[in-house]
PALUM-166386 format. One line per 10 residues: number of its first residue (from 0); their letters; for each residue y, z, x of N, C-alpha, C, O, CB. Coordinates in pm, 1 decimal, padded with zeros to 6 digits. Glycine has a CB too. Layout:
N
NUM	a	Y:Z:X:Y:Z:X:Y:Z:X:Y:Z:X:Y:Z:X | ...
***
This chain:
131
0	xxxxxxxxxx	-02195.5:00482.9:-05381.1:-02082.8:00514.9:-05295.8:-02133.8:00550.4:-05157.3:-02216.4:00641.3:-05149.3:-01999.2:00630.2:-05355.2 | -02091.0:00485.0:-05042.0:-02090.0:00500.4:-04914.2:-01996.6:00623.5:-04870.4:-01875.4:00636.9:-04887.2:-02052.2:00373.4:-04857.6 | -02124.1:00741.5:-04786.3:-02021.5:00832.6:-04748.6:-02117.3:00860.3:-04585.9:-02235.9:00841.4:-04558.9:-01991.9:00987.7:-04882.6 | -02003.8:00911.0:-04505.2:-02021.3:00954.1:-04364.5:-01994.9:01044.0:-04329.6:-01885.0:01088.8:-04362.2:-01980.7:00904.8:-04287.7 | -02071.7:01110.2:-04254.3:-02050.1:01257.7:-04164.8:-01922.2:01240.3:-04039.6:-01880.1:01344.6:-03989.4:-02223.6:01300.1:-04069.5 | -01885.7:01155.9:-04010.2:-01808.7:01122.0:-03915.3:-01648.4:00997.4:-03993.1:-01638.4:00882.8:-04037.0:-01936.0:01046.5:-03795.0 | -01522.5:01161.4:-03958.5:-01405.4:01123.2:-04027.7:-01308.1:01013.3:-03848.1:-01353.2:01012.9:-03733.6:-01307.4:01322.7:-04110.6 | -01249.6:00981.0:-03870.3:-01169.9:00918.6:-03820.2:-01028.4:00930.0:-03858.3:-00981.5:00922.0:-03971.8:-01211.6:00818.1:-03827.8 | -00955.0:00953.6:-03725.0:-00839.3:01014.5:-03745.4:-00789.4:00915.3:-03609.7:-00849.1:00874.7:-03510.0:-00837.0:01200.2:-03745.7 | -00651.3:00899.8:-03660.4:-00570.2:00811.5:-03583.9:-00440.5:00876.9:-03521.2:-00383.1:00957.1:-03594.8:-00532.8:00697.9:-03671.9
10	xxxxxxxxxx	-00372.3:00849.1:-03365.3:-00289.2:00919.8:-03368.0:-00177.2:00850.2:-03431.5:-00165.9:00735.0:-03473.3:-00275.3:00968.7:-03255.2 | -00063.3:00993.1:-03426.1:00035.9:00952.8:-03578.3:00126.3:00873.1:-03433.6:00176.2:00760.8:-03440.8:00148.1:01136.8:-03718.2 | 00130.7:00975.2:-03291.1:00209.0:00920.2:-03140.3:00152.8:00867.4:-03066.1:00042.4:00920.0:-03052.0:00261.3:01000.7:-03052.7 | 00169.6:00774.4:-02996.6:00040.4:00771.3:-02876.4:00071.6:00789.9:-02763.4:-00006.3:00780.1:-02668.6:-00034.8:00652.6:-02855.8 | 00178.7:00816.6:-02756.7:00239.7:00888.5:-02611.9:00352.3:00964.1:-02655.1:00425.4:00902.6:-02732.7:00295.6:00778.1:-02485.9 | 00387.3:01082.3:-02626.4:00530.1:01143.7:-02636.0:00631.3:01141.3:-02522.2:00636.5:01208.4:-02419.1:00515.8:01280.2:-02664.7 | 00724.1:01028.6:-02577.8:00801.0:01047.7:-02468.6:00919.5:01157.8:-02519.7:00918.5:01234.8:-02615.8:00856.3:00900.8:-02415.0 | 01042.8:01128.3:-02394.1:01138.5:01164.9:-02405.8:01178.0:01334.3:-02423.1:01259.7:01389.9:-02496.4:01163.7:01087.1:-02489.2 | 01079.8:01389.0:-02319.6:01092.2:01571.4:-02370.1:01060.5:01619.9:-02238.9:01028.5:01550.7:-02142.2:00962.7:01649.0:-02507.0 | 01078.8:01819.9:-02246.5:01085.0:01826.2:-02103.7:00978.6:01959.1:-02170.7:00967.8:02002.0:-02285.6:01259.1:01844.0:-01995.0
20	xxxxxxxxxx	00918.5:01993.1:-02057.6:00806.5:02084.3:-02127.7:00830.0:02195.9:-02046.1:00819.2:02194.3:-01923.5:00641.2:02032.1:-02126.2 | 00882.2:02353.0:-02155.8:00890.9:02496.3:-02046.1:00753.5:02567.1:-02066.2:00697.4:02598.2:-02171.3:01032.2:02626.2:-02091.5 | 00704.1:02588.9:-01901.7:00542.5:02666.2:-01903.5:00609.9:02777.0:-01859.1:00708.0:02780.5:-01784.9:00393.1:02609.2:-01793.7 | 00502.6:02938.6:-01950.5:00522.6:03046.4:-01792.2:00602.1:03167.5:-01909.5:00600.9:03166.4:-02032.6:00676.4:02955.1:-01603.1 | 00649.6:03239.0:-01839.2:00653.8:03326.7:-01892.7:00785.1:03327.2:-01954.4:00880.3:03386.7:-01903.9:00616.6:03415.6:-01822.6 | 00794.1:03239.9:-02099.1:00937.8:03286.1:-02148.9:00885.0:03301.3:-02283.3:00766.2:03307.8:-02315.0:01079.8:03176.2:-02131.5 | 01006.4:03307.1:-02373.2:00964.3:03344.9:-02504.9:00923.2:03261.7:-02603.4:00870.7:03294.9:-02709.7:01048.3:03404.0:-02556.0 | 00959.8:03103.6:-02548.3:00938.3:02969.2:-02642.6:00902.9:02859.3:-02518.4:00948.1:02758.6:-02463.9:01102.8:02917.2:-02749.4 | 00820.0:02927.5:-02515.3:00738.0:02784.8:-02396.4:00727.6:02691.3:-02496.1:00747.2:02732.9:-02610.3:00549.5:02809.1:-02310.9 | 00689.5:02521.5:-02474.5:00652.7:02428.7:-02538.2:00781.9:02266.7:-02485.3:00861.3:02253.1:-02392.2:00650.7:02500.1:-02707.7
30	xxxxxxxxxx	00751.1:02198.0:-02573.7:00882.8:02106.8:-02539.0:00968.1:02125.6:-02649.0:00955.7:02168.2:-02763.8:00856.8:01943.0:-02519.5 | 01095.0:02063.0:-02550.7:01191.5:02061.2:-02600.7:01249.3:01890.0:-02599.6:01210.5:01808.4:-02516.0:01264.9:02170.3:-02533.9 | 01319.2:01867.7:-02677.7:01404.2:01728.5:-02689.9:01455.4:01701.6:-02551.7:01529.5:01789.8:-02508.3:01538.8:01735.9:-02799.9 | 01430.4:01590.0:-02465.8:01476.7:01588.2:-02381.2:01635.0:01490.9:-02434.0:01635.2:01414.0:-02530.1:01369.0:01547.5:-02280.1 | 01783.6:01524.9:-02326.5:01906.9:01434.5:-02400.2:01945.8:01452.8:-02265.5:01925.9:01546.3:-02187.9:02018.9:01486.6:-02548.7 | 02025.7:01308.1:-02249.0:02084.4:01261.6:-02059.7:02182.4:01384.0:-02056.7:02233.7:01458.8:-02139.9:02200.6:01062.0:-02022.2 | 02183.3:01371.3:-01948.2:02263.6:01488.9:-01868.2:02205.8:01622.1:-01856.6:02252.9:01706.9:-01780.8:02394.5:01516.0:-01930.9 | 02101.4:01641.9:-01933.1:02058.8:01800.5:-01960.1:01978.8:01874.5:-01834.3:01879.1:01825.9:-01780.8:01949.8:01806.8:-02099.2 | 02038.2:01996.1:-01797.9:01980.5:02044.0:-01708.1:01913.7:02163.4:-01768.2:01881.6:02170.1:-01886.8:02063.0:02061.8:-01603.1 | 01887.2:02293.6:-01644.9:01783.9:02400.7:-01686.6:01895.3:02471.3:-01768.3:01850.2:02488.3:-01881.6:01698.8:02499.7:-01554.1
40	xxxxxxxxxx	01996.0:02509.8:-01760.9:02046.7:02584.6:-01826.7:02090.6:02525.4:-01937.5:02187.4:02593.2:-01971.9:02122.9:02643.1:-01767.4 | 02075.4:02435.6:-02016.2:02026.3:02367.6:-02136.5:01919.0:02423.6:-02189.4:01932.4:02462.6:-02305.4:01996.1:02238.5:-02117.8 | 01820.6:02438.5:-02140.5:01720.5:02457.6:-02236.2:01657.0:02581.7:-02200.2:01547.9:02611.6:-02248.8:01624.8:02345.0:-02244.8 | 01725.7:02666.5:-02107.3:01670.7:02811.5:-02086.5:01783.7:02934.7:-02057.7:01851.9:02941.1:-01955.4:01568.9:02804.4:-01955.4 | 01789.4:03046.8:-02188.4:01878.3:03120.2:-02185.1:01861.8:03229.3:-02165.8:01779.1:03283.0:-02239.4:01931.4:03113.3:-02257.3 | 01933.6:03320.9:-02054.2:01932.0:03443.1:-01978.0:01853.3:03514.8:-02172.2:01733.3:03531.3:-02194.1:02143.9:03510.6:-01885.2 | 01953.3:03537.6:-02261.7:01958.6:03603.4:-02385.2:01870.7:03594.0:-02486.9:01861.1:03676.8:-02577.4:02055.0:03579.4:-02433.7 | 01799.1:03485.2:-02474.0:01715.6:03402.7:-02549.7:01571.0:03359.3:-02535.0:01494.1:03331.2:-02626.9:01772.5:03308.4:-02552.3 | 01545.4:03358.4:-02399.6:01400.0:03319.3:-02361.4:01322.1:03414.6:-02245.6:01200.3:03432.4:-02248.2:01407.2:03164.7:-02303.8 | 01408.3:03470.9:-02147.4:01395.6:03558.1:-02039.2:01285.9:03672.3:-02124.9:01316.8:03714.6:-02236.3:01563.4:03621.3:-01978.6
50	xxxxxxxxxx	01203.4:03698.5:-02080.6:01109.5:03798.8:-02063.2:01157.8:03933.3:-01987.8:01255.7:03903.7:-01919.3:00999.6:03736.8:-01992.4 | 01128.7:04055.9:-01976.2:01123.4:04120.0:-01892.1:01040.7:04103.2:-01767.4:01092.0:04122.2:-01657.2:01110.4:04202.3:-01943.3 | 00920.8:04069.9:-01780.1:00858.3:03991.9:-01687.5:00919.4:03851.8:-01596.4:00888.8:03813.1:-01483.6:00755.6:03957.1:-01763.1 | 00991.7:03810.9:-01670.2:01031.6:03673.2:-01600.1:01082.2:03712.0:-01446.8:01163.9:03799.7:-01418.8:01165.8:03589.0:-01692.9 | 01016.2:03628.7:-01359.8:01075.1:03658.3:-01206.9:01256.1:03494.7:-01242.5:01264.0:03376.3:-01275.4:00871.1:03590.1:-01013.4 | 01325.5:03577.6:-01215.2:01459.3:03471.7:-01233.6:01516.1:03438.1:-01092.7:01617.6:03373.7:-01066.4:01595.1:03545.5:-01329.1 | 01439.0:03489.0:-01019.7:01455.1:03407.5:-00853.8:01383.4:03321.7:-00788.4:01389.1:03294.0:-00668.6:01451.2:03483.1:-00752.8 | 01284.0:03260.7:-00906.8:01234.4:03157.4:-00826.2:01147.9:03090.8:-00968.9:01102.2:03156.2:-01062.6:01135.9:03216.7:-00670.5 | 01142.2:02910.7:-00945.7:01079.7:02845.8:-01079.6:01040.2:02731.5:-00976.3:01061.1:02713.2:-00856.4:01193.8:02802.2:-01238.2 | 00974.1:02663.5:-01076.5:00916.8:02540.1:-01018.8:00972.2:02439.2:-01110.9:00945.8:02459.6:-01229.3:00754.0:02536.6:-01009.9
60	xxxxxxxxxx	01073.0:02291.0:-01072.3:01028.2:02196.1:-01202.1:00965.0:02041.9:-01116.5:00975.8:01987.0:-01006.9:01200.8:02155.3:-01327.4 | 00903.9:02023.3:-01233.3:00763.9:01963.2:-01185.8:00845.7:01799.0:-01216.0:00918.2:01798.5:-01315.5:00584.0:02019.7:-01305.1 | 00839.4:01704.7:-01159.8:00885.6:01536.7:-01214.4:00807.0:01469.3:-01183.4:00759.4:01462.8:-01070.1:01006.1:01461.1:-01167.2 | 00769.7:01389.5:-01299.9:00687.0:01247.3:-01270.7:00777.3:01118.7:-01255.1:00830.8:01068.2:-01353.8:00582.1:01213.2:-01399.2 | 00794.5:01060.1:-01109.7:00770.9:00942.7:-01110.2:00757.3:00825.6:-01143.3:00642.7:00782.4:-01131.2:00742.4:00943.9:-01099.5 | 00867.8:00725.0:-01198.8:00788.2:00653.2:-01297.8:00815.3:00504.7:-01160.6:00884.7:00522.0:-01060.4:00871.5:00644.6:-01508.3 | 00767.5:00417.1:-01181.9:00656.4:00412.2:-01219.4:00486.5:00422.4:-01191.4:00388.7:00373.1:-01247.5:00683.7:00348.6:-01244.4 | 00503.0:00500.3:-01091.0:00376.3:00530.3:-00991.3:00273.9:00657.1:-01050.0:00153.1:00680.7:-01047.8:00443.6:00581.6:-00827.3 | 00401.6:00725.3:-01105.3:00333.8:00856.0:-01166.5:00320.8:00981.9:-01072.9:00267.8:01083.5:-01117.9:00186.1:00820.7:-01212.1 | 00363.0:00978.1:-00957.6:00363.3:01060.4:-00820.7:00434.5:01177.2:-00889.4:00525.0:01166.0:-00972.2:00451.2:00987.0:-00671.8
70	xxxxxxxxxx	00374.7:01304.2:-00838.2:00461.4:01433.2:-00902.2:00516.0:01478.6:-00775.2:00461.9:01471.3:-00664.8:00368.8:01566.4:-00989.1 | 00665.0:01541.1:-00813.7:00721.2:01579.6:-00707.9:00744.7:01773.4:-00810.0:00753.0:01797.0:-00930.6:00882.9:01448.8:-00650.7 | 00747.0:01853.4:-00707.4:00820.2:01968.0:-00693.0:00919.3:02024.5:-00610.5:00925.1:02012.0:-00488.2:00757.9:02029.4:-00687.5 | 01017.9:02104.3:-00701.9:01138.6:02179.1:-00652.7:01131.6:02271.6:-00720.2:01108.3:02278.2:-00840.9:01267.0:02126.2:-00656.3 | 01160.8:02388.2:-00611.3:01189.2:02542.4:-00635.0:01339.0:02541.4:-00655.5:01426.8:02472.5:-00603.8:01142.9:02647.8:-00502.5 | 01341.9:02615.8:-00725.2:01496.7:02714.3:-00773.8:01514.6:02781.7:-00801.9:01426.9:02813.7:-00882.1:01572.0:02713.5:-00836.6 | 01616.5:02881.8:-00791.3:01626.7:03015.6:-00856.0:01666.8:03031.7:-01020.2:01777.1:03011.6:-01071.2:01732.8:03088.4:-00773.5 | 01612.0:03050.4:-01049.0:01621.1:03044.4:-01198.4:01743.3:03146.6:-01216.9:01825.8:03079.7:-01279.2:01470.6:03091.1:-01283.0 | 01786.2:03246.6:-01200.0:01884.2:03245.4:-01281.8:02038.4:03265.5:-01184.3:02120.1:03355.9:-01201.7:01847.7:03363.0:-01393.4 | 02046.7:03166.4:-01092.5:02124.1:03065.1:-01017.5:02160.3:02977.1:-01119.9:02277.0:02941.1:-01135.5:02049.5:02993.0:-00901.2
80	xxxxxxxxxx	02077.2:02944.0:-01183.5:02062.2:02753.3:-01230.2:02131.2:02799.5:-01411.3:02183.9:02718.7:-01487.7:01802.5:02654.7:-01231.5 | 02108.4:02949.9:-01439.3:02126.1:02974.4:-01570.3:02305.2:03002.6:-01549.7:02399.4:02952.4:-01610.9:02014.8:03111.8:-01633.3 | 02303.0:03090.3:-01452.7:02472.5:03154.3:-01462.8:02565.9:03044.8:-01418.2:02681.6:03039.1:-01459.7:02508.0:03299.5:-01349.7 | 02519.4:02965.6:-01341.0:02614.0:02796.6:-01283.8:02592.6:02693.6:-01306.2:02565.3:02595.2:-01237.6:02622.8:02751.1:-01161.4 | 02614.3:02726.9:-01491.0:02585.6:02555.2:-01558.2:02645.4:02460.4:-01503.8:02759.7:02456.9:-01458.1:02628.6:02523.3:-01701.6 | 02529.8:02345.1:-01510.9:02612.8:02195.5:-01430.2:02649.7:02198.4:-01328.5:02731.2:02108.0:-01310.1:02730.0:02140.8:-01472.9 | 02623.5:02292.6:-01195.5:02639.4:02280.9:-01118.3:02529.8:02231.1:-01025.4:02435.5:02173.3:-01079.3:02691.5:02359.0:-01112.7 | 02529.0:02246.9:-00878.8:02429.3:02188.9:-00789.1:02309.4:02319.8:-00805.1:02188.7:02304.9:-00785.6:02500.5:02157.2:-00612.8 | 02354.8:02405.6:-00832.0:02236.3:02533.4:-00878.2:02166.4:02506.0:-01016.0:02090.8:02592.6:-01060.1:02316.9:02697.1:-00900.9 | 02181.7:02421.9:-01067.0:02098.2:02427.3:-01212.3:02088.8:02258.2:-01177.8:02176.7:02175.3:-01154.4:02198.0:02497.1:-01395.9
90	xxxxxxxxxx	01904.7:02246.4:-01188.3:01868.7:02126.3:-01170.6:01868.1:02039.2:-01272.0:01836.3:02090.3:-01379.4:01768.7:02126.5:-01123.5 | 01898.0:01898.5:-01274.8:01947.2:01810.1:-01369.2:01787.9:01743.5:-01401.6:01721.0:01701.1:-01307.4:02081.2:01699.0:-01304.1 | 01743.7:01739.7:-01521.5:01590.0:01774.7:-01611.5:01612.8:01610.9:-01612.0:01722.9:01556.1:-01606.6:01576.4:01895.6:-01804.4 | 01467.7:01536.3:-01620.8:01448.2:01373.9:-01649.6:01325.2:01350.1:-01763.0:01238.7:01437.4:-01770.7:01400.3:01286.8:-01490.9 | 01318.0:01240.4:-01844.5:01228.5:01263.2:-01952.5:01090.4:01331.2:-01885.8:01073.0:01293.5:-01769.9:01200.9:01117.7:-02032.7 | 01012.8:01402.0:-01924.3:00898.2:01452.4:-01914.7:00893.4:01534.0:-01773.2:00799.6:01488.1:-01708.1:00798.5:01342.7:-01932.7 | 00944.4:01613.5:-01718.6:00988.7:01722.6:-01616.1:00942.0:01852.5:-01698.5:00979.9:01897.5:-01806.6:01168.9:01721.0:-01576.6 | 00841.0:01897.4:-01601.9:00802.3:02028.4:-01669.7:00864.2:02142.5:-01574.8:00866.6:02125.0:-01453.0:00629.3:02044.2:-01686.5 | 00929.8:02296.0:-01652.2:00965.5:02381.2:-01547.5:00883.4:02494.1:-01560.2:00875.4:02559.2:-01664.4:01105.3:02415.9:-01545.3 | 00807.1:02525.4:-01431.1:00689.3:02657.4:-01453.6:00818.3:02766.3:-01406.8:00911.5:02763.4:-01326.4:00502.4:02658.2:-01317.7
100	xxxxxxxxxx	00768.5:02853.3:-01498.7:00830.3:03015.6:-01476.5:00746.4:03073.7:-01409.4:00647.6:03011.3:-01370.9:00854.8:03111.3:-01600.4 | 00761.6:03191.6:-01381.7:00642.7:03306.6:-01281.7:00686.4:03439.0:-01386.5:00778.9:03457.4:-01465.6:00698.9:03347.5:-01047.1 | 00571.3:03516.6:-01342.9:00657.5:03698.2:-01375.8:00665.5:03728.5:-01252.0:00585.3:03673.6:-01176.5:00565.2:03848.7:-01468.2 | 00730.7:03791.7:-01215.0:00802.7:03888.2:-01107.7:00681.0:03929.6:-01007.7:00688.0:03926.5:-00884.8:00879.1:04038.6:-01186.7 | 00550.3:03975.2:-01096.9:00425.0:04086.7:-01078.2:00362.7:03972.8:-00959.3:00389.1:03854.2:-00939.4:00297.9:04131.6:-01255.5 | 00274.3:04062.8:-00896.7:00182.7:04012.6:-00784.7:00090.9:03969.2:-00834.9:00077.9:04036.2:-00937.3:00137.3:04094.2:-00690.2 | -00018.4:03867.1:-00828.9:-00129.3:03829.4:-00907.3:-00239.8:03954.9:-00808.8:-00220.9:04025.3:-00709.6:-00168.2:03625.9:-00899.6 | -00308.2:03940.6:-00864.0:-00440.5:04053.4:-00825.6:-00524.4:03989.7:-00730.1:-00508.5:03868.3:-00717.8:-00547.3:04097.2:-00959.7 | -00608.2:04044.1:-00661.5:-00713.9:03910.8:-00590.4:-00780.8:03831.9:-00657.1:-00790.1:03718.5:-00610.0:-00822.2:03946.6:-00510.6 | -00837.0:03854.8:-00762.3:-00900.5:03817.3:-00854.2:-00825.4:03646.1:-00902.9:-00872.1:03532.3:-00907.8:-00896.0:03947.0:-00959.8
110	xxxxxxxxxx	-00704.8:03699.5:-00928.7:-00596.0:03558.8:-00976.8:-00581.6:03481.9:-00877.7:-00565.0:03361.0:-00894.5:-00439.0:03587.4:-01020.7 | -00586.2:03549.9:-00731.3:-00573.4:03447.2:-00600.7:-00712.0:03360.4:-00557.9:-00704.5:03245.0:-00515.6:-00531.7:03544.6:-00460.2 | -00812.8:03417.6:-00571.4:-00918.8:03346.4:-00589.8:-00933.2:03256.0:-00714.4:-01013.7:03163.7:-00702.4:-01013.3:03430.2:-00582.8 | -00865.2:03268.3:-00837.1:-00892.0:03159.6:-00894.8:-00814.9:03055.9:-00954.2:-00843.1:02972.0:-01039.8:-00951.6:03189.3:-00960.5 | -00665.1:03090.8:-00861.4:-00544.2:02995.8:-00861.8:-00526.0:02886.5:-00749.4:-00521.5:02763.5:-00753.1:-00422.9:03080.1:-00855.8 | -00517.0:02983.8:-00643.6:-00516.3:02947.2:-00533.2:-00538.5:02839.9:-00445.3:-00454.5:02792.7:-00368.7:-00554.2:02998.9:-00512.9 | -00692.1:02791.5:-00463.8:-00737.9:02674.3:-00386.0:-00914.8:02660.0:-00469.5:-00975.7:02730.7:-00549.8:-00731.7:02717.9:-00179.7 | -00943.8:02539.1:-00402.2:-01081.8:02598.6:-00430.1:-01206.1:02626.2:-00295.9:-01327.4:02606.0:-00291.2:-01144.0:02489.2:-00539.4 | -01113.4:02677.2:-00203.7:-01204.8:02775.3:-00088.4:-01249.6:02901.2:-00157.4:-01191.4:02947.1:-00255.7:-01108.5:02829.8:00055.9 | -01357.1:02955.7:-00100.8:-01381.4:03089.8:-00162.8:-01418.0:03121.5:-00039.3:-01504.4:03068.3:00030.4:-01483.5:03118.2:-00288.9
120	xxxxxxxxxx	-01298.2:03274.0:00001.0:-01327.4:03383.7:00087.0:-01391.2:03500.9:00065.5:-01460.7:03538.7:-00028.8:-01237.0:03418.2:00126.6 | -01351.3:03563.7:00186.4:-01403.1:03678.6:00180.9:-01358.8:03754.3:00055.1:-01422.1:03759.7:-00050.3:-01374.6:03742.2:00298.3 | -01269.9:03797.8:00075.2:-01219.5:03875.6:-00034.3:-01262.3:03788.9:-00203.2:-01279.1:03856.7:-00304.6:-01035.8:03889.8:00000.9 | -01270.9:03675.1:-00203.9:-01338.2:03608.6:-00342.1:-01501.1:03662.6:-00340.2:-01564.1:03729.8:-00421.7:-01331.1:03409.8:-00337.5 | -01530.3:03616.2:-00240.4:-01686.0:03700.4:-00283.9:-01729.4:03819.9:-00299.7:-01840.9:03837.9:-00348.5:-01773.6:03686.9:-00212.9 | -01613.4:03971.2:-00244.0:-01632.9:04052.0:-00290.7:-01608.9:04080.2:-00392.1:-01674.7:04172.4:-00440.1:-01616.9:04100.6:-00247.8 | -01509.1:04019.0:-00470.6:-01455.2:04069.2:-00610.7:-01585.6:03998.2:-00708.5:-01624.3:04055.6:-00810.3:-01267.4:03998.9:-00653.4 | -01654.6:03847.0:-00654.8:-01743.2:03796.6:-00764.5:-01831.0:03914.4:-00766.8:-01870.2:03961.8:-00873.4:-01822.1:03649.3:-00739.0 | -01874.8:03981.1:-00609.2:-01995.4:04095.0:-00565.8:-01960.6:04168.0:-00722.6:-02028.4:04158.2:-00824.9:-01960.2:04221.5:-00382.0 | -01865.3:04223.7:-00707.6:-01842.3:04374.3:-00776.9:-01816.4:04367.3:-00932.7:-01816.3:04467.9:-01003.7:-01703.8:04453.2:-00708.4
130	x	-01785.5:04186.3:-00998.4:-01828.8:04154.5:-01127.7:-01964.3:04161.1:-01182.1:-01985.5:04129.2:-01299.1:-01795.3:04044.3:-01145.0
***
């Protein structure tokens, strides 16, 4: 009997379409089913996903482009977009549109040096100094 150290595994998808993906600070990040017409307040509820942390005045949702693949961003107030379903305040979601949340909180220097860009200032080299 022929046996090998090396298994092979196939994917079951090879692309996932058709879904919209929530990052950031809520309670069920991940994707969700994307279905036409669906906007943010579809798939994100003041009652249901909101954090105490969640900043609800400002989100990002992220869209790809098809067919170039070019990402575009738009800010919104998140919970604008939650209390005025279907309106011009709650943005209308397209297959694979991701929406980043924030928390409210200030990032530290530490997080700005390693979100930010990839310049390293002053203030980045003192905080690496003092690690």
């Amino acid at each position: 009997m022929w046996t090998s150290k090396f298994s092979i595994f196939r994917p079951i998808v090879k692309q996932i379409e058709n879904y919209v993906y929530l990052e950031g600070f809520l309670r069920r990040p991940g994707f969700i089913q994307w279905k036409d017409s669906m906007t943010v307040s579809d798939v994100i509820s003041l009652d249901e996903d909101i954090l105490k942390e969640t900043d609800l005045q400002y989100a990002v949702l992220v869209s790809e482009n098809f067919p170039d693949g070019i990402l575009t961003m738009r800010s919104f107030n998140l919970s604008s977009a939650i209390i005025n379903k279907k309106s011009d305040k709650d943005p209308e979601l397209k297959p694979r549109d991701t929406i980043l949340v924030f928390s409210y909180g200030m990032p530290s220097d530490l997080d700005q040096c390693l979100f930010i860009s990839d310049e390293i200032n002053d203030s980045c080299l003192r905080i690496q100094k003092e690690l």
